[in-house]
N, C-alpha and C positions, 0 to 999 in steps of 0.2 A: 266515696263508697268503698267499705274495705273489700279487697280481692280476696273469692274463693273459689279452691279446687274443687271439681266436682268429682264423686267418687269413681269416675275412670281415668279424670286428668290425675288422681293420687296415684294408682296403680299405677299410671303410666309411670310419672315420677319416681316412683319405690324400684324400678327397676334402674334408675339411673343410682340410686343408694346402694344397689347392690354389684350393678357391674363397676363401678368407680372403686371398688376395692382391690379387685384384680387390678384396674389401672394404677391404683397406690404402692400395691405390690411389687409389681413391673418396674415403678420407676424409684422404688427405694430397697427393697430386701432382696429381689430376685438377680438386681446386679450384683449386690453385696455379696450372697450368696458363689454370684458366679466366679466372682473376680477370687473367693477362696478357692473354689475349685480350680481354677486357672493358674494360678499362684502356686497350688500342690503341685500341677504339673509343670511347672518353669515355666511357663506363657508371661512375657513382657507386659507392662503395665499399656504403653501403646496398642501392642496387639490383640489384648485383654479389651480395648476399648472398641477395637477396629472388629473383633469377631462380633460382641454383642452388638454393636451397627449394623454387621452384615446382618445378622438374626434378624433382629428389625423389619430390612429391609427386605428378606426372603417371605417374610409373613404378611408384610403390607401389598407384596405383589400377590402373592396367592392371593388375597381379597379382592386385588384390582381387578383378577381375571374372573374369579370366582362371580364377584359382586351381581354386576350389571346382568347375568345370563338367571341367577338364581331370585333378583331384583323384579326380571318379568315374569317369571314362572310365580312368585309371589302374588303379581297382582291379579291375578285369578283365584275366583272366589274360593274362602273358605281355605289359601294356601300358605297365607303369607304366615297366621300363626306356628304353621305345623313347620315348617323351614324354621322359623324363629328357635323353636323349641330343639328339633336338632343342632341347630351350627353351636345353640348354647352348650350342651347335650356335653357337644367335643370340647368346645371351654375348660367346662368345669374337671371333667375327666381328667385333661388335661393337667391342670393347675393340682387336683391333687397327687398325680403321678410325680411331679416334679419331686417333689418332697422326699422322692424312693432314691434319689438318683446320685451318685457319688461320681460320675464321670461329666468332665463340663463340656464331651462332645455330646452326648448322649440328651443331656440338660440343655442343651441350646437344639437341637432335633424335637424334644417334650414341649418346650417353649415356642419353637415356632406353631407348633398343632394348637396349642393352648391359645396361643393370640389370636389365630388365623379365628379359628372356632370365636374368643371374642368380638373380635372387629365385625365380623361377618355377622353377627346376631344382630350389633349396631347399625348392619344397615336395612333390617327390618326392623327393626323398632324405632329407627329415628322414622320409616315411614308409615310408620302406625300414628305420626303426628296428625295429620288431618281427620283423620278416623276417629281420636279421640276429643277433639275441640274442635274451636270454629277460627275460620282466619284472624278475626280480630284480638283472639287471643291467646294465637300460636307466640307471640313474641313472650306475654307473661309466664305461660305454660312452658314452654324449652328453660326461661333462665330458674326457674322453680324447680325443674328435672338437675340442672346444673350445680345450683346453689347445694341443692339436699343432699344430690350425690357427695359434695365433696365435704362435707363435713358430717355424712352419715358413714363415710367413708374411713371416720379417723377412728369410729369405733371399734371394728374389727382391726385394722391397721391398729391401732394401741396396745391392743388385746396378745396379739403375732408379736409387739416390738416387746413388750415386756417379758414375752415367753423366750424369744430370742436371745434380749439382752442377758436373763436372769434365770432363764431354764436350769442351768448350772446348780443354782442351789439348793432346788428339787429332785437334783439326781437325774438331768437329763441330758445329755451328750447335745453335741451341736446340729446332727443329723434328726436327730428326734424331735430336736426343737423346729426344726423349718419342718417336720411332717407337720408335726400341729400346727402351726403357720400357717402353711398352704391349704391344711384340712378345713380351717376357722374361717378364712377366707373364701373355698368354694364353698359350706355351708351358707356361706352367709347369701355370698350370692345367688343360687341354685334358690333360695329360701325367699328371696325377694321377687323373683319372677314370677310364683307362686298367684299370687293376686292378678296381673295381668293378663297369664295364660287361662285364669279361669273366670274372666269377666269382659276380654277382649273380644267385639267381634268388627270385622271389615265392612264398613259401610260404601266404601269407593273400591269399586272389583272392575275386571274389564270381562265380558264375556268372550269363551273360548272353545275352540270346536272335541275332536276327540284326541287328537295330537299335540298336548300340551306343550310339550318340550319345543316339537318343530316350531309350531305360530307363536310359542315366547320368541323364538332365533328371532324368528321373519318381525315380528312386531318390533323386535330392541333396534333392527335393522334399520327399521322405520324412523324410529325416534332418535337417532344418530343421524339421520339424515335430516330429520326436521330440527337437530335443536343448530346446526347450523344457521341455519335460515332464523331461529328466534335469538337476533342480537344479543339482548338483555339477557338471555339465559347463558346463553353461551360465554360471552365476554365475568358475567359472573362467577363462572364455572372456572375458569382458565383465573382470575384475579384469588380465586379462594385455592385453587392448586398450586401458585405460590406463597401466598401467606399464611394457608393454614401449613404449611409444609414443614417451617420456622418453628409454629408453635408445636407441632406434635413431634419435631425432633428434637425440643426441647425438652414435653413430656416423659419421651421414651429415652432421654442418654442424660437428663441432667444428673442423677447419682454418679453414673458409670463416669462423667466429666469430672466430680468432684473428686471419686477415686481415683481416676488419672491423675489430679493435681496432687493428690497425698494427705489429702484432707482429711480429718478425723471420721469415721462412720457413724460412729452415734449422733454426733453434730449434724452432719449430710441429714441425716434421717429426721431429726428435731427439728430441723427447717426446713422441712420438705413437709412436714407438718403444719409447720407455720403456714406453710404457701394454701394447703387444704382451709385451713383456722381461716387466712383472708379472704380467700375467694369465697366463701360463703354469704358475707352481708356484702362484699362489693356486686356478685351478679345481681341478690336482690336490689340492690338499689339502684345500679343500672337498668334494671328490668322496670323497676320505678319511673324512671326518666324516660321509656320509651313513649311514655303519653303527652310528653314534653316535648321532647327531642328526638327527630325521626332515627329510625334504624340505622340506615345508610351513617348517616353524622357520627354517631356512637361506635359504628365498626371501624370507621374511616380514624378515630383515635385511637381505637383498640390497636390498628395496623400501627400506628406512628408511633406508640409506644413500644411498641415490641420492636420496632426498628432500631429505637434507641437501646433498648435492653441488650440488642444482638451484637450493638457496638459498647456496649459497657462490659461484656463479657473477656473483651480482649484482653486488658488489664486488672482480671479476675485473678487471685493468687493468694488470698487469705479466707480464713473462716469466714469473718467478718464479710467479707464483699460478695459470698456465695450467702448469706443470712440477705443481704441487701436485696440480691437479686432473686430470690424465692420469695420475698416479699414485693417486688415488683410484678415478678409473675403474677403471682395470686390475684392483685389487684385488676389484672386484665383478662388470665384464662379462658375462667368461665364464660365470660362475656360477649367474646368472640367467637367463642365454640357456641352457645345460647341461642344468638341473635343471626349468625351463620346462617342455622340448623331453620330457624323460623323464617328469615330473610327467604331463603330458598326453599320452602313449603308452601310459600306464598304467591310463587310465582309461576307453579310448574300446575299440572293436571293432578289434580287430586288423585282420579283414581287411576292412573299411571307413578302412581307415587311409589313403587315399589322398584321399578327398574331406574327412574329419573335420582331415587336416593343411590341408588347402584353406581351410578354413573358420578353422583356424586360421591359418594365413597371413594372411586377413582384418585379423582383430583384433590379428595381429602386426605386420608391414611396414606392411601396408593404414594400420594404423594409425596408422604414421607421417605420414601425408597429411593431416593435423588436426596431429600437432604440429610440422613443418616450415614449414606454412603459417603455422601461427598465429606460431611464431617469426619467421618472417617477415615477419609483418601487422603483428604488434606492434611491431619494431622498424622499419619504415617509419612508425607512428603518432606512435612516441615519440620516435624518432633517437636510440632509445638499442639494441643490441644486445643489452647485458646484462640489461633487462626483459625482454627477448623470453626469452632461456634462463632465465633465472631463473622465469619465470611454471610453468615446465612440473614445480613443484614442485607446483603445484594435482594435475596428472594422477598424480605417484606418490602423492600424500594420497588420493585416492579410488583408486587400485589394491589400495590396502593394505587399505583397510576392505572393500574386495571380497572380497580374497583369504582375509582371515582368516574371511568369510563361508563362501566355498567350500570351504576346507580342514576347517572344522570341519565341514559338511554330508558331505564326505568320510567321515572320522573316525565318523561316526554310522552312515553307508550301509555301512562296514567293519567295524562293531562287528554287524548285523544279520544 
């Protein structure tokens, strides 16, 4: 029987189509962008890569701290949208401020608001997942939000690269051309929430006295203390803070690594497209195989391949071998990010879903704050770039032995 969305599992979806643009942005034009401005100012190609790290990793922290406290005050009735709608609010704001900006300290301060404000919307929306489907078909539903996003994603991303590459013959300066850029891209996005925010409502809320804020502290309190005591969650949580850590300091510094090497930017950019163009029918089909082949199994490869990707990166140093490795990406991205997202929806409190994705968020994004930096510590150490990526095969080697930990504590607590 063919699979179909129902019309809140689309909205939900459509908002992955539209925030996936800013993430396309982020990880091909907005470094390009910055390394010019860096470059105007004599800023080294090393330190050009070790600043945008840092950015990174100042934004992924603000979310860590942010997440969790904004996470419970969510799951109180009737809250979680109206937090959603602001954190997006400052996004988008954001993203088109950038476009004004000629200075790359000023542009990386715009950037960090701009993400924070992204990531942070993400983690109410990824916990609008149970609200909008049912368990059994949170694994189909995450890799459908995935798939769309990235290849709905290429359409404004195309839109911004042609204006970029070829604004020129329009009569439009290079400044002018990232406004409209940055502009077509917060439209788009801002435009895709649209559906969600006005068809979404919270069916799993927690009830709350008149002191909101305090009994979120006192409740997150609680559930930092309970999720100790729940193995299976825990051990999952701590297996997903280092692997996904891999892949999201992948998504966030793969341009800014290929510019580090000297690699051509249009190329970077075409196959970073490629990588959106792939992952689009591989989550679906992985999403496919989930009625086949349990969760657990499918993330457990998604890890072992990203471990070998983190070791192919070492002796990265042509077009050609960064074309290879965007197409490897692509093939496992979504997949992992997909299956993650639902693995972990499935096993927490529904209607605690708002601080429990908080916390997830943590050891998601947050946790890219450890491998961004360290990418970039190490390659300021070594003045090699490609140690730095390459080292963050240690973190998918110990995700994996986590994960297979937590899957099988799963598997027992399921069997009980």
């Amino acid at each position: 029987m063919k699979f179909k969305l129902t019309k809140m599992e689309k909205n939900w979806v459509l908002y992955d189509v539209g925030n996936s643009a800013f993430t396309m942005m982020v990880s091909t034009i907005f470094p390009i962008y910055f390394n010019t401005l860096a470059g105007n100012a004599g800023i080294s190609d090393v330190d050009y890569l070790a600043y945008w790290g840092y950015a990174v990793s100042v934004s992924t922290l603000l979310v860590a701290l942010i997440g969790p406290t904004l996470g419970a005050v969510a799951d109180v009735k009737n809250f979680k949208k109206k937090i959603f709608g602001i954190v997006m609010a400052v996004g988008i704001a954001g993203c088109i401020l950038l476009g004004f900006l000629s200075s790359w300290f000023w542009f990386l301060v715009v950037f960090i608001l701009a993400k924070t404000g992204y990531s942070a919307s993400l983690v109410f929306y990824d916990a609008m997942l149970p609200d909008i489907t049912e368990p059994e078909r949170m694994d189909r539903v995450s890799s459908h939000g995935y798939a769309w996003g990235y290849i709905g994603s290429c359409i404004p991303f195309a839109i911004s690269l042609l204006i970029v590459l070829f604004g020129g013959n329009i009569g439009l300066n290079a400044q002018q051309s990232m406004i409209i850029a940055f502009l077509i891209t917060a439209v788009w996005w801002g435009g895709s929430a649209l559906p969600l925010i006005k068809t979404y409502r919270q069916r799993y809320y927690v009830q709350m006295g008149s002191h909101v804020i305090r009994d979120s502290f006192r409740r997150l309190g609680h559930t930092f203390r309970e999720l100790v005591k729940e193995k299976h969650i825990f051990l999952f949580l701590l297996a997903f803070f280092f692997y996904i850590d891999g892949v999201y300091t992948v998504i966030d510094m793969a341009t800014a690594y290929g510019q580090a090497l000297g690699l051509d930017s249009n190329g970077l950019l075409v196959a970073l497209l490629v990588t959106q163009i792939v992952a689009f029918p591989s989550v679906l089909i992985f999403g496919r195989l989930v009625k086949k082949i349990s969760p657990d199994k499918i993330i457990t490869v998604c890890i072992a391949a990203y471990f070998c990707i983190a070791i192919y990166a070492y002796w990265l140093d042509t077009q050609l071998d960064f074309w290879i490795l965007a197409v490897l990406v692509g093939m496992f991205q979504g997949t992992i990010q997909a299956l993650s997202r639902s693995y972990f929806a499935k096993i927490i409190p529904a209607e605690k879903s708002g601080e429990y994705f908080g916390i997830y968020d943590i050891c998601g994004k947050g946790a890219s704050i450890i491998g961004t930096a360290f990418v970039s510590f190490l390659s300021q150490i070594t003045g090699s770039v490609n140690m730095g990526v390459s080292a963050l095969s240690v973190m998918f080697f110990i995700g994996l032995l986590l994960f297979l930990k937590a899957a099988k504590l799963n598997a027992a607590r399921n069997l009980d």
